[in-house]
C-alpha positions, 0 to 999 in steps of 0.5 A: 500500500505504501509503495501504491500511494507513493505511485500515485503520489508521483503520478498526481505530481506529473498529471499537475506538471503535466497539466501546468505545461499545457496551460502555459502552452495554451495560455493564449486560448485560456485568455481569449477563452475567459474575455470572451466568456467574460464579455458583458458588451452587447450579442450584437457586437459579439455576432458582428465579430463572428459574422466577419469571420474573427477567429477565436483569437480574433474575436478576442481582440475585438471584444478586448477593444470594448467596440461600439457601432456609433453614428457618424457624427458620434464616429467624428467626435470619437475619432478626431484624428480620422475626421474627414476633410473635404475628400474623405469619409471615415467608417472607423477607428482605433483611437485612445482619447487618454493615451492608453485604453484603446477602443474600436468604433465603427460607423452604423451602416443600414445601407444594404450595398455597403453593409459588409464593409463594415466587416472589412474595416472591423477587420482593419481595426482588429488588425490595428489592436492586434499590432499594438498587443504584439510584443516588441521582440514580435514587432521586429520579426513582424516589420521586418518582414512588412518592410520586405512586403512593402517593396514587393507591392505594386508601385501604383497600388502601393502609391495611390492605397497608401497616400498621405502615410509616408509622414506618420512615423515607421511604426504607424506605417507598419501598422497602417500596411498591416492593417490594410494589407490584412483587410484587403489583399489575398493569402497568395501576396503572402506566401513568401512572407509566412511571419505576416501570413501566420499572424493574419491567419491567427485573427481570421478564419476567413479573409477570402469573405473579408477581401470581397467585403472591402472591395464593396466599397470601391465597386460603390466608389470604384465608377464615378471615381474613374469618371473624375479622373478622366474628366480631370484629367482631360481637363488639365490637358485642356488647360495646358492647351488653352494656356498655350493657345492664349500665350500665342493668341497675345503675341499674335495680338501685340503683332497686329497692332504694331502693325496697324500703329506703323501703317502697314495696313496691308500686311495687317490685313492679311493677317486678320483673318488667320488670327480670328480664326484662331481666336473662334477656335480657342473660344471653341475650346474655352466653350467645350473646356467650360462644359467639362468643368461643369461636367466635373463638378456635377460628378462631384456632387454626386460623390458628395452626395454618397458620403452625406447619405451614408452619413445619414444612414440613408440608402446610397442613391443611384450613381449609374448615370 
């Protein structure tokens, strides 16, 4: 009997051994594990999280991040840092209004074209939280592979996706590429870079869903956009034209005159005709350029006009013309 309990003695030592090693090892999941149990925020907030695809990991995070669905105005008094200029619409952000405790707010959309972008900037935001979280040995592993990432990216999608970053300090930009990166391009741009594919696959069991989601937006966006490209483009070579034009039109102008001043009727005469001419072209041009603008600025209003009604939770209207 003596040596039987002293068997399970050493048996009951090593199932504890064994059990504190497996909890160590697990020590992530037993966290996520107890602040998802733990949450006292609203189903709603915790159904959104699942609906994007958030792993358990993920769903972690964004419950960590005490998250709230706010409306626009609300959004750009939460979020003062990402409040829109004249050109910008925000859905979220990451924001501290203290310098510590972090929190993720999202923008109500009720509008049914749109409504799973807000999956995809959840996402983004998680992503955001998730870098925060990570230690800095893990940052390092993780930038570096971001900065050989980065090379590799288009250089027209790298320089119009990522415009206005390059002022924020290196680690805002990693964080910036990584959330975005995460939230908008597929598994097949990671390969060669396994750190950065083995982090986004530990937040999210379906980025497939989550990158259709974010390219909702730009097939709302994507149409009238290529529209004032063209017409802005159009228009600045355009004006390059008329300047051109008007530059010879002075001279020519100046020319006659000091003709006409010297008495060389004749010749002036000559000329008058050729340089009318050309004044109805360039009056032409002006005419058609003017339309253009006119035209461009009805663009804008309709671009405009998507921000306001998505702001006020309204349907986006019809942009097809």
């Amino acid at each position: 009997m003596k040596y039987l309990s002293t068997t399970l003695k050493y048996l009951f030592i090593i199932t504890l051994m064994g059990l504190a090693i497996l909890g160590y090892l697990r020590r992530q999941w037993l966290y996520d594990q107890f602040v998802i149990y733990s949450y006292e925020g609203s189903a709603s907030i915790v159904e959104l999280g699942e609906k994007a695809g958030l792993s358990h990991h993920g769903l972690s995070v964004f419950l960590q991040s005490d998250p709230e669905i706010v409306d626009y105005q609300t959004l750009t008094e939460k979020c003062p840092e990402g409040s829109e200029g004249e050109t910008e619409l925000i859905f979220g952000c990451f924001f501290s209004d203290n310098g510590s405790q972090y929190r993720i707010y999202l923008l109500d959309i009720e509008e049914p074209e749109i409504k799973d972008y807000q999956l995809a900037v959840l996402v983004h935001e998680v992503l955001h939280f998730e870098y925060q979280l990570q230690s800095d040995s893990e940052k390092l592993t993780l930038d570096n592979e971001l900065n050989d990432f980065w090379t590799s990216l288009d250089p027209d999608y790298r320089d119009q996706r990522f415009l206005g970053y390059s002022d924020l300090p290196e680690q805002d930009q990693h964080r910036e590429l990584y959330a975005i990166a995460g939230s908008e391009l597929e598994d097949a741009q990671y390969q060669a870079y396994p750190v950065i594919l083995e982090s986004y696959q530990e937040i999210l069991d379906n980025r497939e869903g989550i990158v259709d989601a974010s390219r909702q937006f730009d097939r709302i966006f994507r149409p009238i956009l290529d529209q004032i490209n063209t017409l802005a483009s159009d228009l600045d070579q355009s004006s390059i034209l008329l300047e051109a034009r008007y530059q010879d039109l002075t001279t020519q102008n100046a020319e006659l005159e000091r003709l006409l001043a010297g008495g060389q009727i004749a010749e002036y005469n000559s000329r008058v005709a050729g340089y009318n001419d050309q004044v109805d072209r360039y009056n032409a041009l002006a005419d058609q350029h003017n339309t253009q603008l006119a035209e461009l600025e009805d663009k804008y209003q309709i671009y405009f006009g998507i921000f306001d009604d998505i702001k006020a939770g309204k349907e986006v209207r019809d942009i097809s013309s």
